[in-house]
Structures are given as C-alpha cells and as structure tokens.
N, CA and C atoms as an extended XYZ file, in Angstrom:
522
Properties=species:S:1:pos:R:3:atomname:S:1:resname:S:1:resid:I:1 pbc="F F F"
N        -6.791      -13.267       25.671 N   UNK     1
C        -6.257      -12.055       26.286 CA  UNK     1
C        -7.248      -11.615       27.358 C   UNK     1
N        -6.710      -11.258       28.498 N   UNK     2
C        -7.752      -10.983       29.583 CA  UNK     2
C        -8.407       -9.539       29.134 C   UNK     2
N        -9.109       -9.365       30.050 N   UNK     3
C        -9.187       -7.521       30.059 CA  UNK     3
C        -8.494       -6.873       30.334 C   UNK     3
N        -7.588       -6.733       31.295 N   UNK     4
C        -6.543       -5.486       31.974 CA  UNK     4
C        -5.233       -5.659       30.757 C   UNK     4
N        -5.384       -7.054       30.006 N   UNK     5
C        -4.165       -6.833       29.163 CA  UNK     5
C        -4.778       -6.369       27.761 C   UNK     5
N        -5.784       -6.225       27.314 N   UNK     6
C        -6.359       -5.877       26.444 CA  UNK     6
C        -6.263       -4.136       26.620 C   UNK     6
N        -6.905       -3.921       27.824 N   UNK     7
C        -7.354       -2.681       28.045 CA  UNK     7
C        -6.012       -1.662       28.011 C   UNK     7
N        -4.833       -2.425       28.793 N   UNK     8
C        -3.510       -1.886       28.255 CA  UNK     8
C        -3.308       -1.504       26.905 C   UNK     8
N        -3.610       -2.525       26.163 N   UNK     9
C        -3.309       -2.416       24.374 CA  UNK     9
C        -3.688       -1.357       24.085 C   UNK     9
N        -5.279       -1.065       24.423 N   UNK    10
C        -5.812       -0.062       24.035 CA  UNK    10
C        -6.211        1.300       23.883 C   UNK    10
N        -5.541        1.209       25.595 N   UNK    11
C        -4.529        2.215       26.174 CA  UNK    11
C        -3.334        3.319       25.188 C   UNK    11
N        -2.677        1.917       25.177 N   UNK    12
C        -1.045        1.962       24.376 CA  UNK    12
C        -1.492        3.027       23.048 C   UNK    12
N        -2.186        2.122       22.271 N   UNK    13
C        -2.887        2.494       20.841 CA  UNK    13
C        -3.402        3.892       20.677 C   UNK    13
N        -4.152        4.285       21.470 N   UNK    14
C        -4.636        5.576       21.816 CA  UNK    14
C        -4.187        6.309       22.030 C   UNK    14
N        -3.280        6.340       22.888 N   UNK    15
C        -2.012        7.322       23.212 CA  UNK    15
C        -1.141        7.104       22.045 C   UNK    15
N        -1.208        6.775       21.161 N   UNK    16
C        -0.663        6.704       19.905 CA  UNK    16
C        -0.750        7.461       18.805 C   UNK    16
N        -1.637        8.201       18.645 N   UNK    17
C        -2.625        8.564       17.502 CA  UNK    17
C        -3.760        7.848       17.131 C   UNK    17
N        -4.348        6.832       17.449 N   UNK    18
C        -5.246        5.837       17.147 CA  UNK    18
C        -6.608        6.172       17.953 C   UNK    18
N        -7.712        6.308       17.259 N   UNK    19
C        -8.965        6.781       18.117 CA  UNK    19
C        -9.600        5.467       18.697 C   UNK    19
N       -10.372        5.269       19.682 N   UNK    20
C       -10.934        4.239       19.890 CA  UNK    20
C       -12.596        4.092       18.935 C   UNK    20
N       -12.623        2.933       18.582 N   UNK    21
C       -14.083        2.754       18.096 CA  UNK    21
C       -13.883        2.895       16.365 C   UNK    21
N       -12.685        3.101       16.047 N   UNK    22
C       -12.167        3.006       14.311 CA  UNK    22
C       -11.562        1.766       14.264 C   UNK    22
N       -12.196        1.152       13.332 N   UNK    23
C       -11.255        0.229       12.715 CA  UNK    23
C       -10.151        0.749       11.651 C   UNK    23
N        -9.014       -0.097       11.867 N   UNK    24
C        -7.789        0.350       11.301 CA  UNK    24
C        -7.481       -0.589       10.246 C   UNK    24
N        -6.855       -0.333        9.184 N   UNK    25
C        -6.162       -1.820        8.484 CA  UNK    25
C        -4.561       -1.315        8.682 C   UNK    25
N        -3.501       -2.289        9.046 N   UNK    26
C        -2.102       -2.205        9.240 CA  UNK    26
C        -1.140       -2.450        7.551 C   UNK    26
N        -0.007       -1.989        7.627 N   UNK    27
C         0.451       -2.398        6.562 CA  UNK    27
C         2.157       -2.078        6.989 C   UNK    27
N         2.897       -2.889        6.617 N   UNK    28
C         3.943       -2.907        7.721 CA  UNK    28
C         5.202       -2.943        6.483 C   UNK    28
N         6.688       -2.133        6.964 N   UNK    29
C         7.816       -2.220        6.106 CA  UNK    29
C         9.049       -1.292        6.710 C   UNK    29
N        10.031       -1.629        6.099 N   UNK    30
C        10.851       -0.995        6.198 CA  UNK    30
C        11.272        0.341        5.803 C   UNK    30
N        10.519        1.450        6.500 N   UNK    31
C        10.147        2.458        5.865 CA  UNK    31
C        11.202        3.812        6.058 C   UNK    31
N        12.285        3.694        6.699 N   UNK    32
C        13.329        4.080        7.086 CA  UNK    32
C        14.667        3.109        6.941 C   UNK    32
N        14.853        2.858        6.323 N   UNK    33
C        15.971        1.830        5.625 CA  UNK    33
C        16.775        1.007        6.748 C   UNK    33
N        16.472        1.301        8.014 N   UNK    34
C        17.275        0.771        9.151 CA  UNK    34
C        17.021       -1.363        9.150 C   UNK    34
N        16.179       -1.900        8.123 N   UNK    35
C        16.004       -2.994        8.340 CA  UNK    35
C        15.480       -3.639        9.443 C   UNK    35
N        14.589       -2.501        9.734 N   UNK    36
C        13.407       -3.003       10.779 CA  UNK    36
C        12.202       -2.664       10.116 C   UNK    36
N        11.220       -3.625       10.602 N   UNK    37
C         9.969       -2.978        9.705 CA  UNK    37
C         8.682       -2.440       11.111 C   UNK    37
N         8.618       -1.253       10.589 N   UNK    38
C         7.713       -0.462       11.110 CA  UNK    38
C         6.369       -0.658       10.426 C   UNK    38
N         4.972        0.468       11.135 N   UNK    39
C         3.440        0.065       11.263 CA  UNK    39
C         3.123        1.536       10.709 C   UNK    39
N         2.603        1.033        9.718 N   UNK    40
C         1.610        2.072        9.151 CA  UNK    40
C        -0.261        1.498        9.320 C   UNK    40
N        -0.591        2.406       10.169 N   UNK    41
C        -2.565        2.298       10.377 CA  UNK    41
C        -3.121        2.817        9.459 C   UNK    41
N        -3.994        2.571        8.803 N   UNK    42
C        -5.127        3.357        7.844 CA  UNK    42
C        -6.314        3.466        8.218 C   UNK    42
N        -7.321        4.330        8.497 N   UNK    43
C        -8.087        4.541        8.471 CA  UNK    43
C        -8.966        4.880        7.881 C   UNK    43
N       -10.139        4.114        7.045 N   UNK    44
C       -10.483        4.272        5.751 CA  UNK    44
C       -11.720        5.236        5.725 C   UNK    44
N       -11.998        5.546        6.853 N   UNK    45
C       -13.392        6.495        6.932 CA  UNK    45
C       -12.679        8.055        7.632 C   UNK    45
N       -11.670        8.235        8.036 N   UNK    46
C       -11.328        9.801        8.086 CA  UNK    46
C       -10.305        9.934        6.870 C   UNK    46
N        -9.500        8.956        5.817 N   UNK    47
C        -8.735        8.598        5.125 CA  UNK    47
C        -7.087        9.086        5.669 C   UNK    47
N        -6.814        8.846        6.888 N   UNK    48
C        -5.655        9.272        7.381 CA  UNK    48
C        -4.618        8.091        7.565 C   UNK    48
N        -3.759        8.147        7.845 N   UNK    49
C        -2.769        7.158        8.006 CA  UNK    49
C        -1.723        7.783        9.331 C   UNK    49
N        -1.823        6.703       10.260 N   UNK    50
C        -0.752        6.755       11.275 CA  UNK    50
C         0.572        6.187       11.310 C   UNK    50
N         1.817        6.741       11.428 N   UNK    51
C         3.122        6.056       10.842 CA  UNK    51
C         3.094        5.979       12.875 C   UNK    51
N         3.932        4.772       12.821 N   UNK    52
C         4.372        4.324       14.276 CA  UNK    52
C         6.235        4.168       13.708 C   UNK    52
N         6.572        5.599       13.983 N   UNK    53
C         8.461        5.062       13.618 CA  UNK    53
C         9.409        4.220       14.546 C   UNK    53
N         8.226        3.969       15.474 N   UNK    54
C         9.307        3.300       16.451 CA  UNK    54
C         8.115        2.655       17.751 C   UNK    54
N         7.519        0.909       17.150 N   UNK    55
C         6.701        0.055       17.663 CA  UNK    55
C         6.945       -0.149       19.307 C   UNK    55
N         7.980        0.009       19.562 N   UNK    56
C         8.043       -0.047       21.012 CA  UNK    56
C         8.060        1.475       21.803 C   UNK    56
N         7.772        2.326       21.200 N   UNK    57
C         7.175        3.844       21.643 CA  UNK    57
C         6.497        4.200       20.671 C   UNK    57
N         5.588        3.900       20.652 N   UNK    58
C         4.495        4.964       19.423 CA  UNK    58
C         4.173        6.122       19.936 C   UNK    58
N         4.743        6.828       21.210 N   UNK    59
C         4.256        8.283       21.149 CA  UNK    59
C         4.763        8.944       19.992 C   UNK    59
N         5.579        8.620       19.436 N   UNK    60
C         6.036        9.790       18.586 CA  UNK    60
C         5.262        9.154       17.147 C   UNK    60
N         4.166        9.087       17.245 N   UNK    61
C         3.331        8.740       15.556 CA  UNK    61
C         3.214        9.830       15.085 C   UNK    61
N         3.352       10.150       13.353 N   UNK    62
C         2.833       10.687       13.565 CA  UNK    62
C         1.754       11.035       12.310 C   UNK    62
N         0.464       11.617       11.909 N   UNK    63
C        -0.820       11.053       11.054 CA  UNK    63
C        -0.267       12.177       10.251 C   UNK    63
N        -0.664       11.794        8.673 N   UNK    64
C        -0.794       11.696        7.297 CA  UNK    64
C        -2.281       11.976        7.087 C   UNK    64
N        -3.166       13.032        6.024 N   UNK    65
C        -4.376       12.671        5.156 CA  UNK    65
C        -3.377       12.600        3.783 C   UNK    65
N        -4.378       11.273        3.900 N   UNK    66
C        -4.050       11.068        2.525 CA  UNK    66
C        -5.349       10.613        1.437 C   UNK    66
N        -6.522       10.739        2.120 N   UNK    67
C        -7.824       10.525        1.178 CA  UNK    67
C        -8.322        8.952        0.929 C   UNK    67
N        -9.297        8.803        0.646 N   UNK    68
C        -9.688        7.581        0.182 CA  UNK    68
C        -9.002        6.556       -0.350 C   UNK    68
N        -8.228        5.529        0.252 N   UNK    69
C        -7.395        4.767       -0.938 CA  UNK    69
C        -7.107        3.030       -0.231 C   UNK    69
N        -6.202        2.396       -1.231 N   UNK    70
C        -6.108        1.053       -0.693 CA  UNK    70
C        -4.649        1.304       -0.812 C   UNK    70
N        -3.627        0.787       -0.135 N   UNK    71
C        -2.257        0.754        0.508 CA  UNK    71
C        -1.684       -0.447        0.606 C   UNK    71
N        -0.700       -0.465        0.276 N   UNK    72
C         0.741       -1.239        0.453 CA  UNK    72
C         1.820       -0.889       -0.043 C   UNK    72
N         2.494       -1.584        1.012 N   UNK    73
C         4.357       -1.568        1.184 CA  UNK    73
C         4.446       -1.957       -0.144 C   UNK    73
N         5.515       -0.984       -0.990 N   UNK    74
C         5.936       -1.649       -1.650 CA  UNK    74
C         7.835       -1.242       -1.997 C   UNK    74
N         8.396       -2.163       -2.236 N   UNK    75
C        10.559       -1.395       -2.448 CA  UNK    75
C        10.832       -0.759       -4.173 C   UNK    75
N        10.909       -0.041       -3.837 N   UNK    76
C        11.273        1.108       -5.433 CA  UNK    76
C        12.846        0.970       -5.623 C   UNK    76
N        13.193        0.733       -4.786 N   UNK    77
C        15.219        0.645       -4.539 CA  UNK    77
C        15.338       -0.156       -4.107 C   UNK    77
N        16.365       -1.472       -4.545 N   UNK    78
C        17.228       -2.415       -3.618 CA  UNK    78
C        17.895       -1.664       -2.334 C   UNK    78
N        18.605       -0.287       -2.488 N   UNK    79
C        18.996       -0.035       -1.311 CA  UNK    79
C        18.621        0.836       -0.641 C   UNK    79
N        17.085        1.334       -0.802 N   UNK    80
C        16.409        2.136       -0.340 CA  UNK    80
C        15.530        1.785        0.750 C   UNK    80
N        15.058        2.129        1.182 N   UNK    81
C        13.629        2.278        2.173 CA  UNK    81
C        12.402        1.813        1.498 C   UNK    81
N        11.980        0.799        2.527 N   UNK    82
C        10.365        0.696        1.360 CA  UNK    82
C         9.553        1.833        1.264 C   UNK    82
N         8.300        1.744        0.457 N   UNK    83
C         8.079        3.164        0.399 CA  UNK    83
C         6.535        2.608        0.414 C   UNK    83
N         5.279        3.613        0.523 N   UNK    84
C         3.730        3.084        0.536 CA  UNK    84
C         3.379        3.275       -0.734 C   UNK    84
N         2.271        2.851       -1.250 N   UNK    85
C         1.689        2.531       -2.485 CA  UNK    85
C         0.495        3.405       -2.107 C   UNK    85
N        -0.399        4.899       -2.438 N   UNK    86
C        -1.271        4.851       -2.315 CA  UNK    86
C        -1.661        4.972       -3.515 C   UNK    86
N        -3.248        3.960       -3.513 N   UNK    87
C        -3.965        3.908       -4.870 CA  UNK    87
C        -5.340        4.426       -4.402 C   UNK    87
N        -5.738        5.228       -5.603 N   UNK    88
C        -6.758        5.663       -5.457 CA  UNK    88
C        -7.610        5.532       -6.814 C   UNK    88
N        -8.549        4.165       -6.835 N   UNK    89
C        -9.511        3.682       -7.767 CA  UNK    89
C       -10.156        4.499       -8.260 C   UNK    89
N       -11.010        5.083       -7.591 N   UNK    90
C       -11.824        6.197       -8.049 CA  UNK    90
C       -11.202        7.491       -8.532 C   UNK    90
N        -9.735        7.573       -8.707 N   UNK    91
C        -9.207        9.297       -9.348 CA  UNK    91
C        -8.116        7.872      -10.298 C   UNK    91
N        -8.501        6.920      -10.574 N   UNK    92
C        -7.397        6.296      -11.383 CA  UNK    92
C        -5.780        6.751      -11.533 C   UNK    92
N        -5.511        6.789       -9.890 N   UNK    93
C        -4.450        7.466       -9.493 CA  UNK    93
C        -3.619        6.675       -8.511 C   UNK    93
N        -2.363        6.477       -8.666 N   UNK    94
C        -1.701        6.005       -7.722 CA  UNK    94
C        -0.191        6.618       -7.432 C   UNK    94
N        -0.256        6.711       -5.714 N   UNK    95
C         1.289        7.811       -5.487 CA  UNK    95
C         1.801        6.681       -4.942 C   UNK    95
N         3.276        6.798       -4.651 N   UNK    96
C         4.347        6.445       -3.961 CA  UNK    96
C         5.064        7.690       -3.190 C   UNK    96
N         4.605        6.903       -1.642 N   UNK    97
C         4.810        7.944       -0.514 CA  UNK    97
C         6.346        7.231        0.135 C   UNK    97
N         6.529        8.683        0.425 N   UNK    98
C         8.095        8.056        1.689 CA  UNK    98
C         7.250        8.707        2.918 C   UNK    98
N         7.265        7.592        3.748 N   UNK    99
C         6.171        7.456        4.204 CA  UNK    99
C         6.944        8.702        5.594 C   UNK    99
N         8.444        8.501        6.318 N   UNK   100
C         9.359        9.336        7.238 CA  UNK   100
C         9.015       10.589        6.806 C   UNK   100
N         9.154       11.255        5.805 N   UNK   101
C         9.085       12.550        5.568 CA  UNK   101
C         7.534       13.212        5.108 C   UNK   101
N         6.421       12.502        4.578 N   UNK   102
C         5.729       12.779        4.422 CA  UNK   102
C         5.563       13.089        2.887 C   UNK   102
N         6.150       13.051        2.017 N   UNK   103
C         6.892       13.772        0.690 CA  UNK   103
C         5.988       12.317       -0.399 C   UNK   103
N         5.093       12.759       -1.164 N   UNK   104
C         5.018       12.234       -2.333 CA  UNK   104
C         6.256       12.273       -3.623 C   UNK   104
N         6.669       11.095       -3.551 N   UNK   105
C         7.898       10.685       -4.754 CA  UNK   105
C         7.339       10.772       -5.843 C   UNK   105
N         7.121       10.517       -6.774 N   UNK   106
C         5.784        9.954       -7.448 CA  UNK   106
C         4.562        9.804       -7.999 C   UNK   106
N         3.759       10.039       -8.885 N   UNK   107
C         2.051        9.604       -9.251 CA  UNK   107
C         2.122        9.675      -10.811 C   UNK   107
N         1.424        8.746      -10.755 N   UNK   108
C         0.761        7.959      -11.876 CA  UNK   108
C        -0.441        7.538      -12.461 C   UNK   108
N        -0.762        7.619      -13.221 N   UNK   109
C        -2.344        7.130      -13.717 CA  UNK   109
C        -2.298        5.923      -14.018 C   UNK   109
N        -3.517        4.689      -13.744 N   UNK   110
C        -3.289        4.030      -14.199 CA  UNK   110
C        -5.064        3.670      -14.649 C   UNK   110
N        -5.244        2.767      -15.361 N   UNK   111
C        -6.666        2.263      -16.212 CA  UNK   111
C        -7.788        1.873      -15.266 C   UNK   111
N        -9.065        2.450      -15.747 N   UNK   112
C       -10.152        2.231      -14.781 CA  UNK   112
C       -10.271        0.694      -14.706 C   UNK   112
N       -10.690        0.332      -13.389 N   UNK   113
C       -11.175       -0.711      -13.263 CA  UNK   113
C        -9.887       -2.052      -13.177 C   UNK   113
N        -8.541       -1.518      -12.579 N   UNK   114
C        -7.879       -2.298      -12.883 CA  UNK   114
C        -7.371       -2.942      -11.596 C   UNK   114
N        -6.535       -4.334      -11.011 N   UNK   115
C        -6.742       -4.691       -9.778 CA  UNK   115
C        -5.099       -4.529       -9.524 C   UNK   115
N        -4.693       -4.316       -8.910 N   UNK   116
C        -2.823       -4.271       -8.492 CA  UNK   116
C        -2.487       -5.587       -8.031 C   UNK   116
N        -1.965       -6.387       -8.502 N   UNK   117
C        -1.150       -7.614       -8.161 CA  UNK   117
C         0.546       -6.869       -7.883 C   UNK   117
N         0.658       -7.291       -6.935 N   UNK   118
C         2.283       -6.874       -6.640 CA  UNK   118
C         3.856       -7.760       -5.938 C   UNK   118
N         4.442       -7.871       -6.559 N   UNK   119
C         5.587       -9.039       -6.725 CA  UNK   119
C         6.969       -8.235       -7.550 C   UNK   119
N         7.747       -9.362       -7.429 N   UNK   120
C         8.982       -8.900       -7.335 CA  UNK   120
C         9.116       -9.645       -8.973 C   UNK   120
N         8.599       -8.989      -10.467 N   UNK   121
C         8.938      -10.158      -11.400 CA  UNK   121
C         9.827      -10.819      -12.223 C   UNK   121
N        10.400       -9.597      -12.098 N   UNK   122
C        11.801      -10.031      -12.529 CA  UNK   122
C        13.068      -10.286      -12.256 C   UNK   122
N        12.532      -10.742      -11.004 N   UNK   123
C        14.054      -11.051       -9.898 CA  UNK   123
C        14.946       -9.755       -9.391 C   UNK   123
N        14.699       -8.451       -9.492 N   UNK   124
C        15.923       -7.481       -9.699 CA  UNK   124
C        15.929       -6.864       -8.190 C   UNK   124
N        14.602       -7.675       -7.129 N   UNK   125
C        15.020       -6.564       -5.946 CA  UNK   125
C        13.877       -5.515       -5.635 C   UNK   125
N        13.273       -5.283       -6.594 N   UNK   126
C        12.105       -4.290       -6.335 CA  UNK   126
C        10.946       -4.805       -6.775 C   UNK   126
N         9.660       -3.847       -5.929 N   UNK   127
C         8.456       -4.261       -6.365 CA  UNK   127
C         7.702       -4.008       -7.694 C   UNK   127
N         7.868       -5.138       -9.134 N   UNK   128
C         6.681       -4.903      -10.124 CA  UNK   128
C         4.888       -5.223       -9.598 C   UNK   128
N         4.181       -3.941      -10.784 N   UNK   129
C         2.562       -4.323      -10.245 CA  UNK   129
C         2.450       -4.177      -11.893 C   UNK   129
N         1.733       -5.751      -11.417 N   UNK   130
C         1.175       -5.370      -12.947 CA  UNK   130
C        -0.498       -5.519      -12.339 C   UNK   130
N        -1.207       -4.387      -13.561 N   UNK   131
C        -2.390       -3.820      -13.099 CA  UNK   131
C        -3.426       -4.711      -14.010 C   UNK   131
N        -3.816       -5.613      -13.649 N   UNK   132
C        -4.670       -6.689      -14.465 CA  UNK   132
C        -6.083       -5.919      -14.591 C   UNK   132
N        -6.177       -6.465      -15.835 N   UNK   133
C        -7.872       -5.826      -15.991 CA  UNK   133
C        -8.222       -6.672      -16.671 C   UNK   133
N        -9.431       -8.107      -16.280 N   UNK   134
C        -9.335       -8.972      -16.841 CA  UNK   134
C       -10.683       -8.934      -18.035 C   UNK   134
N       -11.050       -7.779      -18.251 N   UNK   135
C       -12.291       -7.166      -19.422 CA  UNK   135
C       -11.870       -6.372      -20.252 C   UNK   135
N       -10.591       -6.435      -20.136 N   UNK   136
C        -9.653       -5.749      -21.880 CA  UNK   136
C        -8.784       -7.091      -22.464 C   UNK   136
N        -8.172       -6.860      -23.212 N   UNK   137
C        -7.353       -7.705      -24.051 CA  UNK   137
C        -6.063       -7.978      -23.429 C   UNK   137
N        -6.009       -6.440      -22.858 N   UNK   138
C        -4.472       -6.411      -22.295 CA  UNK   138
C        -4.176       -5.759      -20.818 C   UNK   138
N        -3.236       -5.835      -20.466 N   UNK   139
C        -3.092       -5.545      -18.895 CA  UNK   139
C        -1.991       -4.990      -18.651 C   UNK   139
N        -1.398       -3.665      -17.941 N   UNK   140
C        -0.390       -3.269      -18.105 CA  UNK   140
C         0.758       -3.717      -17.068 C   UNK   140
N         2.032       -3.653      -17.264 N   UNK   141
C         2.945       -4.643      -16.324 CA  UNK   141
C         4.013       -3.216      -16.162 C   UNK   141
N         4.175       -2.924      -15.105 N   UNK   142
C         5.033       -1.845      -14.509 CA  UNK   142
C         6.347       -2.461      -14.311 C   UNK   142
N         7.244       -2.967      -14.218 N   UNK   143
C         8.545       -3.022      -14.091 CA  UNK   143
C         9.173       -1.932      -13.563 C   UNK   143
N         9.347       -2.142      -12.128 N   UNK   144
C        10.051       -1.073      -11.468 CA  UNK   144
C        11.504       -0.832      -12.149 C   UNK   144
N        12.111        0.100      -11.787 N   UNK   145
C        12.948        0.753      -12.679 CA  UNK   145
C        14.479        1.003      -11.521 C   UNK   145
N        14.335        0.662      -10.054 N   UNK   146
C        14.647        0.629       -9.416 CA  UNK   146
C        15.442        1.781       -8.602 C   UNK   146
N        14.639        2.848       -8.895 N   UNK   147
C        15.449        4.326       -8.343 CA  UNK   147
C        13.880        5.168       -7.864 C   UNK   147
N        13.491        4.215       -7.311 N   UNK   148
C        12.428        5.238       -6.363 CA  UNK   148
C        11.136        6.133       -7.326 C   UNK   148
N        11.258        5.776       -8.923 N   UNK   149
C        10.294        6.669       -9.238 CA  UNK   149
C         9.667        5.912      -10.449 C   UNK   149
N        10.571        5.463      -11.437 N   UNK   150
C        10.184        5.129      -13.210 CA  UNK   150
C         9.630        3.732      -12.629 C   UNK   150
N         8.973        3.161      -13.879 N   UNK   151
C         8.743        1.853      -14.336 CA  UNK   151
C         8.493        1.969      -15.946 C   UNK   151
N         9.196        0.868      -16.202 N   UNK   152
C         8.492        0.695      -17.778 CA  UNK   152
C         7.367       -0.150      -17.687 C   UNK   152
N         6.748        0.213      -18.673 N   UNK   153
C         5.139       -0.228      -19.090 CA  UNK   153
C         5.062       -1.015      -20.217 C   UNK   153
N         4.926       -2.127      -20.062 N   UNK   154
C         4.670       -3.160      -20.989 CA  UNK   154
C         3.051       -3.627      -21.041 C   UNK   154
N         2.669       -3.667      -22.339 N   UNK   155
C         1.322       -4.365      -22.161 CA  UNK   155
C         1.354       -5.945      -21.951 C   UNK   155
N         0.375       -6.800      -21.510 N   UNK   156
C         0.681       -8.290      -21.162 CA  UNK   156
C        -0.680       -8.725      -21.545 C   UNK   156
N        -1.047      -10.108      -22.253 N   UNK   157
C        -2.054      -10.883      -22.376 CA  UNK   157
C        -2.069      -11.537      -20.820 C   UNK   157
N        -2.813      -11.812      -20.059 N   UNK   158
C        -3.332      -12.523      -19.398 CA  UNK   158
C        -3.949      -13.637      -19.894 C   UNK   158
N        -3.954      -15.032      -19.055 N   UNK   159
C        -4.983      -15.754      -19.796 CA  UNK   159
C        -6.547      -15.803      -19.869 C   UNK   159
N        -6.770      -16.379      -20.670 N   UNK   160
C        -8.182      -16.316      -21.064 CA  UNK   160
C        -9.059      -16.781      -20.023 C   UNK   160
N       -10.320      -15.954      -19.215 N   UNK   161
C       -10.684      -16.434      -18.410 CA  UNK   161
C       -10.083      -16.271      -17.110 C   UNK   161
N        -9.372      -15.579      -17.019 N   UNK   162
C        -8.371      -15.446      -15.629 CA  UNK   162
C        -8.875      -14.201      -14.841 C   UNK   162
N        -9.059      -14.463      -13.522 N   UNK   163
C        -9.475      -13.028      -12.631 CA  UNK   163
C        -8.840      -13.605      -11.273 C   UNK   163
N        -8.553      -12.334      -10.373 N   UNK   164
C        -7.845      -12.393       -9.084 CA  UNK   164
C        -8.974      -12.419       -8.354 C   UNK   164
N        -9.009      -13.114       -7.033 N   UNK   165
C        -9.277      -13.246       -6.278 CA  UNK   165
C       -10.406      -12.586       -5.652 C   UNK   165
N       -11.739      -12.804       -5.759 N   UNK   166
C       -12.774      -11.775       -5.494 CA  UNK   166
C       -13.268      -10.565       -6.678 C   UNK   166
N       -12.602      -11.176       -8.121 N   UNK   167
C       -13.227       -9.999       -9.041 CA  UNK   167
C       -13.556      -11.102       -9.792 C   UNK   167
N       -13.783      -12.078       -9.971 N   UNK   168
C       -14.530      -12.751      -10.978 CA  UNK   168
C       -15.802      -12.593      -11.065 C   UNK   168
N       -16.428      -14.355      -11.619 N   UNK   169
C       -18.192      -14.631      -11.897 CA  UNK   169
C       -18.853      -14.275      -10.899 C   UNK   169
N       -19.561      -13.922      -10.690 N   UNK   170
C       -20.402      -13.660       -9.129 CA  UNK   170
C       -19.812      -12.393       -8.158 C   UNK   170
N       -18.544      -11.738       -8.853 N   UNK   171
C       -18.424      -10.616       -7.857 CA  UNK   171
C       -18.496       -9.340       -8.577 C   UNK   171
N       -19.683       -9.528       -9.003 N   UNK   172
C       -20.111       -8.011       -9.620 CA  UNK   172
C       -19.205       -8.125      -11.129 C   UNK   172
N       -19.373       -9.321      -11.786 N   UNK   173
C       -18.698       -9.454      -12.873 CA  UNK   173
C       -19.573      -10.103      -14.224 C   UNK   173
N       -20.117       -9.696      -15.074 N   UNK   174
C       -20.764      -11.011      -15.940 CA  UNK   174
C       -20.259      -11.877      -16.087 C   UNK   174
C-alpha cells in the first residue's frame, strides 16, 4: 500500500470515531439482521467499542464504554441479529449486547479462570460456549436456548490433559 493510499485509510478511520495511535482489535457480524455483516472496533486501553453500521460510510459510528473485556460475535436467534459477547474475566462476568441499540440483553456469571470456546454444538443455529476450565473436573457447556437470552448449563468432562490453545504447560500453567 503506498502512502497517499494508506494515509486515505487513515483519514477514513478517524473521521470515524477511531483515534490515531490506538490499536484496535475488529470483530465483525451481522448485527442488524439485514445479512450483511458489519465492524465492531475495540479498544482495549480506553475500553470503548466503535460500531461502524454502515462500512462504506462510517460517519455515522457510533462508541459504546463498555470496560475492560474480550469480545465476540456471537447468534442467540436463528432469526435474529447477531449479538456481541462481552466477557469480563476479572468480574467473572459476561453480557450479551445488541450491539444497534446499545441495550444489554443479558449477564451472567460464569467460573474463575475459565476460557470461552464458541461453536454452534448442537447443530440448532445458534452460538453454544462451553467455558472450559481445564484445573477442575468439570467444565460448564451453555447450550444456547435460542431466543436471545437462556442457555442451559450442563456440566462436561473434558479430556484428561486437554487445554486450548495458549493456556497449557508453559503458559502460566503447572
């Protein structure tokens, strides 16, 4: 990318809601049910979030605090709107935001120290997380419920010896 087309981008971005000199992490969905997927920015050091409702005009963004947390898209309804996942490790707390209106659906507690794997597990259309914690016995499995709010809670053995990706031997794990 040259400079003048870069410098455009950055341009664009800024005039967006987006500060220069923050790094952002993106997380992207169908967050208005229209079957386009739109850009959600996070910003993990002012803890705000920028919704872009419409990628080919982002003037109209517009920013969310939502505090310290890790994020993702996740679908609560087959015929709904995806909706955001915010988790927050440290308050062993996690909401489900509609992300258009600003409106927490949602919150839940879930077990210290636990990692969110998230998938669709039982074929039905929506997103299950099951919350692995691979230093208990058991691990809890959310089964979305598919109306934007419930899950049932099942406990699950994991196997023996099993950790995701960056929480095992050597990552701050005995």
């Amino acid at each position: 990318m040259n400079n003048s087309v870069a410098q455009v981008a950055l341009d664009k971005a800024i005039g967006c809601g987006m500060v220069n000199n923050v790094s952002y992490n993106a997380t992207v969905g169908d967050f208005n049910g229209d079957g386009r997927d739109r850009v959600v920015w996070y910003d993990f050091d002012s803890g705000s979030i920028i919704y872009w409702p419409n990628v080919m005009n982002c003037t109209t963004s517009t920013t969310y605090d939502v505090g310290k947390a890790k994020l993702a898209t996740v679908k609560l309804a087959v015929t709904k709107a995806d909706s955001l996942m915010i988790y927050r490790p440290q308050h062993q707390l996690v909401d489900f935001f509609d992300v258009p209106s600003g409106v927490v659906m949602s919150s839940h507690v879930v077990s210290e120290d636990s990692a969110p794997i998230l998938r669709d597990f039982d074929g039905d259309g929506c997103t299950d997380i099951l919350w692995f914690t691979p230093h208990l016995p058991t691990s809890q499995l959310w089964q979305s419920q598919c109306n934007n709010s419930s899950f049932l809670q099942t406990a699950v053995s994991p196997p023996a010896g099993s950790y995701p990706l960056g929480y095992g031997l050597g990552h701050g794990r005995p």
